[in-house]
PyMOL Python script that loads the backbone (N, CA, C, O; Angstrom):
from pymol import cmd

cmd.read_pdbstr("""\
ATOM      1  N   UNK A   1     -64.674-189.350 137.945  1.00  0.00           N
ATOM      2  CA  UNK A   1     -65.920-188.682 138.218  1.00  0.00           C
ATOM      3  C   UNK A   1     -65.848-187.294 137.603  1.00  0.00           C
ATOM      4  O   UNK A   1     -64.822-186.633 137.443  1.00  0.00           O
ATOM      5  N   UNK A   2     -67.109-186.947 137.277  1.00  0.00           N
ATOM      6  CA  UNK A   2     -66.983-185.375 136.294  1.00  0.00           C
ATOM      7  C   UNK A   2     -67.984-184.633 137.338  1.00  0.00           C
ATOM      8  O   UNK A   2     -68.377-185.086 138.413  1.00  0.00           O
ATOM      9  N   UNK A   3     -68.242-183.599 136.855  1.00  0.00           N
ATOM     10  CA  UNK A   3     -69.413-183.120 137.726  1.00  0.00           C
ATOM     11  C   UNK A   3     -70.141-182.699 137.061  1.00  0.00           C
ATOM     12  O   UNK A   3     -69.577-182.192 136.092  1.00  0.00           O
ATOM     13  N   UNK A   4     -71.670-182.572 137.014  1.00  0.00           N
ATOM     14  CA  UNK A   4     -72.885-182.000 136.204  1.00  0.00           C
ATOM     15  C   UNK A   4     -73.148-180.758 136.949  1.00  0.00           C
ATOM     16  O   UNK A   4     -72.672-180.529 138.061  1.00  0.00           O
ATOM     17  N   UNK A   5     -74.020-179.865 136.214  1.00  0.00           N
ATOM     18  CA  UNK A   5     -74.513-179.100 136.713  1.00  0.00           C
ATOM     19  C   UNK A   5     -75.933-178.959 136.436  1.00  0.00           C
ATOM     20  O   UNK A   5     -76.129-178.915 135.222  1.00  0.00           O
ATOM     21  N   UNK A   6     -76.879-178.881 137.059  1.00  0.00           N
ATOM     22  CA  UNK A   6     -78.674-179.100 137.162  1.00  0.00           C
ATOM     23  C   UNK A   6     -79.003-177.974 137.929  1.00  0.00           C
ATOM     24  O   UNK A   6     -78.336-177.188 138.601  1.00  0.00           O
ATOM     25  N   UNK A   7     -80.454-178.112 137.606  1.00  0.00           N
ATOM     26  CA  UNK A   7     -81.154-177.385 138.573  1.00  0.00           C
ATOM     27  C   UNK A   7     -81.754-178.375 139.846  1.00  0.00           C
ATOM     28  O   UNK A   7     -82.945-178.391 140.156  1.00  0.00           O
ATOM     29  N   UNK A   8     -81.203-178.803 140.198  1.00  0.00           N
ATOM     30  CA  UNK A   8     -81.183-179.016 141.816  1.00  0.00           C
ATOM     31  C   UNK A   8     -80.323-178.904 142.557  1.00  0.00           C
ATOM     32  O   UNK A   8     -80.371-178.935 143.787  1.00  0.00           O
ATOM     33  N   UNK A   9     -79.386-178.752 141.831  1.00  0.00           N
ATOM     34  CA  UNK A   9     -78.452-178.523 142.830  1.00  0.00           C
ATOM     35  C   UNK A   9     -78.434-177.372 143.799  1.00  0.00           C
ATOM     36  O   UNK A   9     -79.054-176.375 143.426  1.00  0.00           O
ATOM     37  N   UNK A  10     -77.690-177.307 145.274  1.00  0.00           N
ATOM     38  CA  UNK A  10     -78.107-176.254 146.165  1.00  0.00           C
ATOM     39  C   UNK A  10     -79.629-176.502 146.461  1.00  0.00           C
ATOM     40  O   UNK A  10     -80.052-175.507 147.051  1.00  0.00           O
ATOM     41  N   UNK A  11     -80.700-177.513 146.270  1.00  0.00           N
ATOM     42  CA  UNK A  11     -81.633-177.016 146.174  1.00  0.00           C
ATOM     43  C   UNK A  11     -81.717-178.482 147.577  1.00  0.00           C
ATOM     44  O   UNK A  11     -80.928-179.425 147.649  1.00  0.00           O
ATOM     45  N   UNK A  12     -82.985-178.195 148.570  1.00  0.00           N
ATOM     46  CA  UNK A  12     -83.621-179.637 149.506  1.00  0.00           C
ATOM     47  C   UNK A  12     -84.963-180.486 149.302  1.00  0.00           C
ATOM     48  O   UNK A  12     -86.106-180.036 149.222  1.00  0.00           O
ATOM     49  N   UNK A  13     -84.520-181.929 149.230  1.00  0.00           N
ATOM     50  CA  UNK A  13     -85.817-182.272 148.893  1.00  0.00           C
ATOM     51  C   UNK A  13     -85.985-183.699 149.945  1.00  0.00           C
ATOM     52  O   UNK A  13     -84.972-184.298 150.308  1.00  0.00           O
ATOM     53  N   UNK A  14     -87.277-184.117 150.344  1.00  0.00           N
ATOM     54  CA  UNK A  14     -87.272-184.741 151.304  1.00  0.00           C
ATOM     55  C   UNK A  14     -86.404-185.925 150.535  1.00  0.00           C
ATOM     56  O   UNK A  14     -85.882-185.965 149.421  1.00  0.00           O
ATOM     57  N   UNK A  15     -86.470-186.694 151.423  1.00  0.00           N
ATOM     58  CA  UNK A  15     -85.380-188.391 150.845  1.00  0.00           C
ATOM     59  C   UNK A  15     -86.926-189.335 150.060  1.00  0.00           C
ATOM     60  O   UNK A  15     -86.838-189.690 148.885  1.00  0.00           O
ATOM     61  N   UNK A  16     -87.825-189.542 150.622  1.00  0.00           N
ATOM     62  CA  UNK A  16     -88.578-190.070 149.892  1.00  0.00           C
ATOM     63  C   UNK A  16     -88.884-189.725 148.711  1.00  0.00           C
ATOM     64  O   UNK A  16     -88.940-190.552 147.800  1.00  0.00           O
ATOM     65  N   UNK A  17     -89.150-188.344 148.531  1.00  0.00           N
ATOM     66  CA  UNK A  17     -89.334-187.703 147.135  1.00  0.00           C
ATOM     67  C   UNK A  17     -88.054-187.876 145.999  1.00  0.00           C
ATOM     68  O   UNK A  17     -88.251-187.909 144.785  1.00  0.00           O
ATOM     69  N   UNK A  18     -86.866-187.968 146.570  1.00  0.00           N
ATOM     70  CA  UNK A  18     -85.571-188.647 146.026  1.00  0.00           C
ATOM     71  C   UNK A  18     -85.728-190.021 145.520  1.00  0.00           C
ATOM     72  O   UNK A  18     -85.490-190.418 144.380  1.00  0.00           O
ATOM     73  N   UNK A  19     -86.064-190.537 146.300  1.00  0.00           N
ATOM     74  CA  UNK A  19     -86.286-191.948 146.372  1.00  0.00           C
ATOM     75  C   UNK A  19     -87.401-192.586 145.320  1.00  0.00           C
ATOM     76  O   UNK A  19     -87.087-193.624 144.737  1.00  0.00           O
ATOM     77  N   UNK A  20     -88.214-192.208 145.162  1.00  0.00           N
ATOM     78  CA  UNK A  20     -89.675-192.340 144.347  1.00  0.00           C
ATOM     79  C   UNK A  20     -88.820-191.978 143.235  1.00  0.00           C
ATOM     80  O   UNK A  20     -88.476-193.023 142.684  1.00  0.00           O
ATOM     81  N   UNK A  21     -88.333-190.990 142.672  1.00  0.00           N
ATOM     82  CA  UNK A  21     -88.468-190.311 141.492  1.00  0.00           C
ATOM     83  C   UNK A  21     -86.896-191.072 140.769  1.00  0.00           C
ATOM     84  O   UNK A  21     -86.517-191.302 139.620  1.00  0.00           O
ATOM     85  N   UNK A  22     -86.361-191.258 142.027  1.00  0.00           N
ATOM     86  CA  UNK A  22     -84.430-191.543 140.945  1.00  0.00           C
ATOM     87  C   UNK A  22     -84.612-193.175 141.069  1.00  0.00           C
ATOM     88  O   UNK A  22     -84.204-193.773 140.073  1.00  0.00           O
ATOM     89  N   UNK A  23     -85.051-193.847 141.920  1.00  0.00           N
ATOM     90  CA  UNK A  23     -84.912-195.243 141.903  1.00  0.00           C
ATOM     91  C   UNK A  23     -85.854-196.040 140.507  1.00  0.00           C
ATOM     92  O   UNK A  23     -85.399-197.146 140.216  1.00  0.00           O
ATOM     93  N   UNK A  24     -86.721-195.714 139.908  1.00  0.00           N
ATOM     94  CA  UNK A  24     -87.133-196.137 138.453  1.00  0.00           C
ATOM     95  C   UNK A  24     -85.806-196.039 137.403  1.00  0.00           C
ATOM     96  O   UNK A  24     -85.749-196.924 136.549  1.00  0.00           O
ATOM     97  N   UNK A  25     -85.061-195.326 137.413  1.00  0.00           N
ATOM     98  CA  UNK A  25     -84.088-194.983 137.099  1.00  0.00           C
ATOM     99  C   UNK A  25     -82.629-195.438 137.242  1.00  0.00           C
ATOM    100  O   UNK A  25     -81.616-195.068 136.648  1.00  0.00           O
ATOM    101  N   UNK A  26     -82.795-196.224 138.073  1.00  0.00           N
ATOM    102  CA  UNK A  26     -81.205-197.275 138.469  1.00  0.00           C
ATOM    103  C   UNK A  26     -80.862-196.850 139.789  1.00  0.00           C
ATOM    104  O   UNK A  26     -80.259-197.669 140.483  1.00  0.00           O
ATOM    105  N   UNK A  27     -81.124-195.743 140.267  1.00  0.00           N
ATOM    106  CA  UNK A  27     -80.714-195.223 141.100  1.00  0.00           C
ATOM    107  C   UNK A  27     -80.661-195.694 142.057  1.00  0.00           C
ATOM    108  O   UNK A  27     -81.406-196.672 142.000  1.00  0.00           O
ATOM    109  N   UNK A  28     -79.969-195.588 143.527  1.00  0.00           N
ATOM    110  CA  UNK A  28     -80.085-196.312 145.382  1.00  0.00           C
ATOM    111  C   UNK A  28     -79.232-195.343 145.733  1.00  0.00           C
ATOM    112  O   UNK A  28     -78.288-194.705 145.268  1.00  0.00           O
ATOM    113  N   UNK A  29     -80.270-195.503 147.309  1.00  0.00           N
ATOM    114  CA  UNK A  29     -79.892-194.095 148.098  1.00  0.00           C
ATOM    115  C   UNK A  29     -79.222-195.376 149.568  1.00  0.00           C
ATOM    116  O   UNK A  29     -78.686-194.801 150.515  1.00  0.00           O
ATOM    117  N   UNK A  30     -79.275-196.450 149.622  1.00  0.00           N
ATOM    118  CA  UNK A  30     -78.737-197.410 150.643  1.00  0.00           C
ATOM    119  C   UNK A  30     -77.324-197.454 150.710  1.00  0.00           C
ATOM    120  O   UNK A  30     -76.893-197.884 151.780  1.00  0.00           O
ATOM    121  N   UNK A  31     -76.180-197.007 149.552  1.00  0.00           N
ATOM    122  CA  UNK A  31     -74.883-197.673 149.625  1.00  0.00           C
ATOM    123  C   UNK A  31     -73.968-196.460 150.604  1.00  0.00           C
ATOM    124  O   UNK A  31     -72.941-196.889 151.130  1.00  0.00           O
ATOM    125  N   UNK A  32     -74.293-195.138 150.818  1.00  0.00           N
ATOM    126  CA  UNK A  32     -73.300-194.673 151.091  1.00  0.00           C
ATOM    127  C   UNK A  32     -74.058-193.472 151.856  1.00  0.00           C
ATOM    128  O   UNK A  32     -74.591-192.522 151.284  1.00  0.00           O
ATOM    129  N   UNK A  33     -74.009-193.704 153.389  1.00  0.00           N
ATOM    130  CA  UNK A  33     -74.372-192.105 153.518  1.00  0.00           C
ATOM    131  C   UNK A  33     -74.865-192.480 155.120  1.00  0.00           C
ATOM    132  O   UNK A  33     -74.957-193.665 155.439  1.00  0.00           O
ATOM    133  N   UNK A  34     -75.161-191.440 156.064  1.00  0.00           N
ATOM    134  CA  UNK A  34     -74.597-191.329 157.341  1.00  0.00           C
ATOM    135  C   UNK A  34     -75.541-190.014 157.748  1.00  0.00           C
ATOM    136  O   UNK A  34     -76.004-189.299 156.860  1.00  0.00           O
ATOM    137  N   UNK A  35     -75.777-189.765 159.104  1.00  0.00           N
ATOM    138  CA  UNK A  35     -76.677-188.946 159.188  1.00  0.00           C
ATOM    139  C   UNK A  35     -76.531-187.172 159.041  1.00  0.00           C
ATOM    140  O   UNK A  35     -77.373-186.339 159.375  1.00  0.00           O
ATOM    141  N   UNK A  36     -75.386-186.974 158.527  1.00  0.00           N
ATOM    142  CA  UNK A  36     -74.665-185.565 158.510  1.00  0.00           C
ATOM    143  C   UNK A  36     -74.942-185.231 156.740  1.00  0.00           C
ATOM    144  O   UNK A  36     -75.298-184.111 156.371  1.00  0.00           O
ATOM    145  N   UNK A  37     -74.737-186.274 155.856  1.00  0.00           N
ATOM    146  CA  UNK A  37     -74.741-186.512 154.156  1.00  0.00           C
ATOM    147  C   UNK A  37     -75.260-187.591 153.767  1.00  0.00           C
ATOM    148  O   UNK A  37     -75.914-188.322 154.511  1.00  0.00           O
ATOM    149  N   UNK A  38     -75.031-187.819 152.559  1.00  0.00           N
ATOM    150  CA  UNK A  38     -75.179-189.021 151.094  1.00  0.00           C
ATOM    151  C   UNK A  38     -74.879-189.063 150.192  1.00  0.00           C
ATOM    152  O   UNK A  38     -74.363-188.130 149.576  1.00  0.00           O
ATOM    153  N   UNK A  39     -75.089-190.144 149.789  1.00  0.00           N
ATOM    154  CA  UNK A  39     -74.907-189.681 148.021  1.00  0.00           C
ATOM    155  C   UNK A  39     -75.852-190.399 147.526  1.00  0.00           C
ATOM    156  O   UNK A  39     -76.379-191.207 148.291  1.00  0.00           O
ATOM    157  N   UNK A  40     -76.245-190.331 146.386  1.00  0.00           N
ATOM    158  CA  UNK A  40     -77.570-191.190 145.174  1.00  0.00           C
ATOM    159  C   UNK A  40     -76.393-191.771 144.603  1.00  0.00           C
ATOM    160  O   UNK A  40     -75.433-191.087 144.248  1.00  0.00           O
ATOM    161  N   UNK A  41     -76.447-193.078 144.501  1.00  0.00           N
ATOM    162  CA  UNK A  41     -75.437-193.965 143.660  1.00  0.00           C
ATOM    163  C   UNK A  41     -76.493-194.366 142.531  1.00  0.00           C
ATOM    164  O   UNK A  41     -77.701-194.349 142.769  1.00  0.00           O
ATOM    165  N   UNK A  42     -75.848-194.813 141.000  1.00  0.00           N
ATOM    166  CA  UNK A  42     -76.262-195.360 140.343  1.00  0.00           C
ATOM    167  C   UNK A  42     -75.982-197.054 140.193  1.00  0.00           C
ATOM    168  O   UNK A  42     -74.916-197.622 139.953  1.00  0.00           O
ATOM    169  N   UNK A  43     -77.002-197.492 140.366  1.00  0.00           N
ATOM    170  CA  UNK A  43     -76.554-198.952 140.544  1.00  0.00           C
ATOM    171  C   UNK A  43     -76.189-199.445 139.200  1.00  0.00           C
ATOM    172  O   UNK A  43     -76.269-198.758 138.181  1.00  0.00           O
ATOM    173  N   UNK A  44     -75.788-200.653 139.248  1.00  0.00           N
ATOM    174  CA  UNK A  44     -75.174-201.324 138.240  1.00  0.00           C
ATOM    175  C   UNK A  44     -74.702-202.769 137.944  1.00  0.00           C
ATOM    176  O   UNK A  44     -74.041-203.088 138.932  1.00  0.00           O
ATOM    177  N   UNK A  45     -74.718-203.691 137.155  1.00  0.00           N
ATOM    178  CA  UNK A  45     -74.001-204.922 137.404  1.00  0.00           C
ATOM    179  C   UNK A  45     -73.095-205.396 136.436  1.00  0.00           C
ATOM    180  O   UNK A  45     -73.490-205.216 135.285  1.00  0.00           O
ATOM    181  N   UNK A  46     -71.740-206.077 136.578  1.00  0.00           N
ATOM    182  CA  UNK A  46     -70.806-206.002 136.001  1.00  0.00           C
ATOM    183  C   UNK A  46     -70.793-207.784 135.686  1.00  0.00           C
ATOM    184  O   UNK A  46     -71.027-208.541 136.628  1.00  0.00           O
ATOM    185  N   UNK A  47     -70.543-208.260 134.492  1.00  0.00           N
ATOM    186  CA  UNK A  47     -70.304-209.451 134.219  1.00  0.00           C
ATOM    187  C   UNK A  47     -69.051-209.869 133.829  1.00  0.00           C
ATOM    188  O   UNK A  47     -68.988-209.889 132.600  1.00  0.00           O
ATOM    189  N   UNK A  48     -67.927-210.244 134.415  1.00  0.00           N
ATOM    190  CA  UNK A  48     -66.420-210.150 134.410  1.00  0.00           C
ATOM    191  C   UNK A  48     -66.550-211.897 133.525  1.00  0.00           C
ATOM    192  O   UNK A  48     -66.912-212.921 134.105  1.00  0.00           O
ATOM    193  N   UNK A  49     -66.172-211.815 132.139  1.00  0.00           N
ATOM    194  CA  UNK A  49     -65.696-213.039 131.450  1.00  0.00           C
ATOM    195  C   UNK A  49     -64.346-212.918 130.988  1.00  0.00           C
ATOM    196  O   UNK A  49     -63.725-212.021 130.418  1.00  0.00           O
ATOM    197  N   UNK A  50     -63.987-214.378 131.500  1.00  0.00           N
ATOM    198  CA  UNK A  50     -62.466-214.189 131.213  1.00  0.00           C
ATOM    199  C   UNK A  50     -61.677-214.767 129.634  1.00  0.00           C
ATOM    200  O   UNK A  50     -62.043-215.782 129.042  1.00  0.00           O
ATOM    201  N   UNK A  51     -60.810-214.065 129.281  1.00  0.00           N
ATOM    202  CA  UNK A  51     -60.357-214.205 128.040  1.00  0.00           C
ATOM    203  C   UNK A  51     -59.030-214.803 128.284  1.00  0.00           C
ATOM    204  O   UNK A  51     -58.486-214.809 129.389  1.00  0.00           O
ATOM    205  N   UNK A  52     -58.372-215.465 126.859  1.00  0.00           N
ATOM    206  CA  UNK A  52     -56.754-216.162 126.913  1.00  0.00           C
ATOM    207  C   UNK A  52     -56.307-215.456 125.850  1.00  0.00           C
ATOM    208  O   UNK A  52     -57.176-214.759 125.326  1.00  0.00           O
ATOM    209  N   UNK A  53     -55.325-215.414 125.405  1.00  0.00           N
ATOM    210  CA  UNK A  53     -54.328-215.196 124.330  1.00  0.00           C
ATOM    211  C   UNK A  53     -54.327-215.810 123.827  1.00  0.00           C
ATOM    212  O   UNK A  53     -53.501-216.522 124.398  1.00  0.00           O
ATOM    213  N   UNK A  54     -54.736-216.559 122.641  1.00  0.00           N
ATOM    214  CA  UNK A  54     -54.190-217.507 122.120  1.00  0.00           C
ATOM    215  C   UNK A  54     -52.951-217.583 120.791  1.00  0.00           C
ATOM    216  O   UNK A  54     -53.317-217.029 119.755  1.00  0.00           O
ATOM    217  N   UNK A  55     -51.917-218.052 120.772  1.00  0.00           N
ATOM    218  CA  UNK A  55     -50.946-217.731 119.363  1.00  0.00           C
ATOM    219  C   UNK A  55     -51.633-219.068 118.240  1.00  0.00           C
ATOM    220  O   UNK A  55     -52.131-220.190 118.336  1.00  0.00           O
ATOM    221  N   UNK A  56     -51.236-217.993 117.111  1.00  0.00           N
ATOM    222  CA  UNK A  56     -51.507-218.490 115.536  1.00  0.00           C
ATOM    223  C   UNK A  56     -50.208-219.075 115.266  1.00  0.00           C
ATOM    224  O   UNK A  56     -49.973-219.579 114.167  1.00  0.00           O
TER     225      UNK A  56
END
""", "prot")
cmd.dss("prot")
cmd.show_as("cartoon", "prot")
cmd.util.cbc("prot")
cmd.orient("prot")
């Protein structure tokens, strides 16, 4: 993980207005978060195909 720096940061915005604007975007606010914090995860899907070695 790296960290960005923006202009929102330090900054409050309701969760819906989060929600509307980052979820077109890949974004979900469901995977991680508790009533003290959160986080905005970027969603994603991974297609794991498996490979062999084969010798010549």
């Amino acid at each position: 993980m790296f960290l960005l720096h923006s202009n929102i940061e330090n900054n409050i915005y309701p969760l819906f207005v989060l929600e509307d604007r980052l979820k077109p975007g890949g974004f979900i606010t469901e995977s991680n978060w508790d009533y003290k914090e959160g986080y905005v995860d970027f969603s994603y899907q991974l297609m794991r195909m498996p490979m062999y070695h084969s010798s010549t």
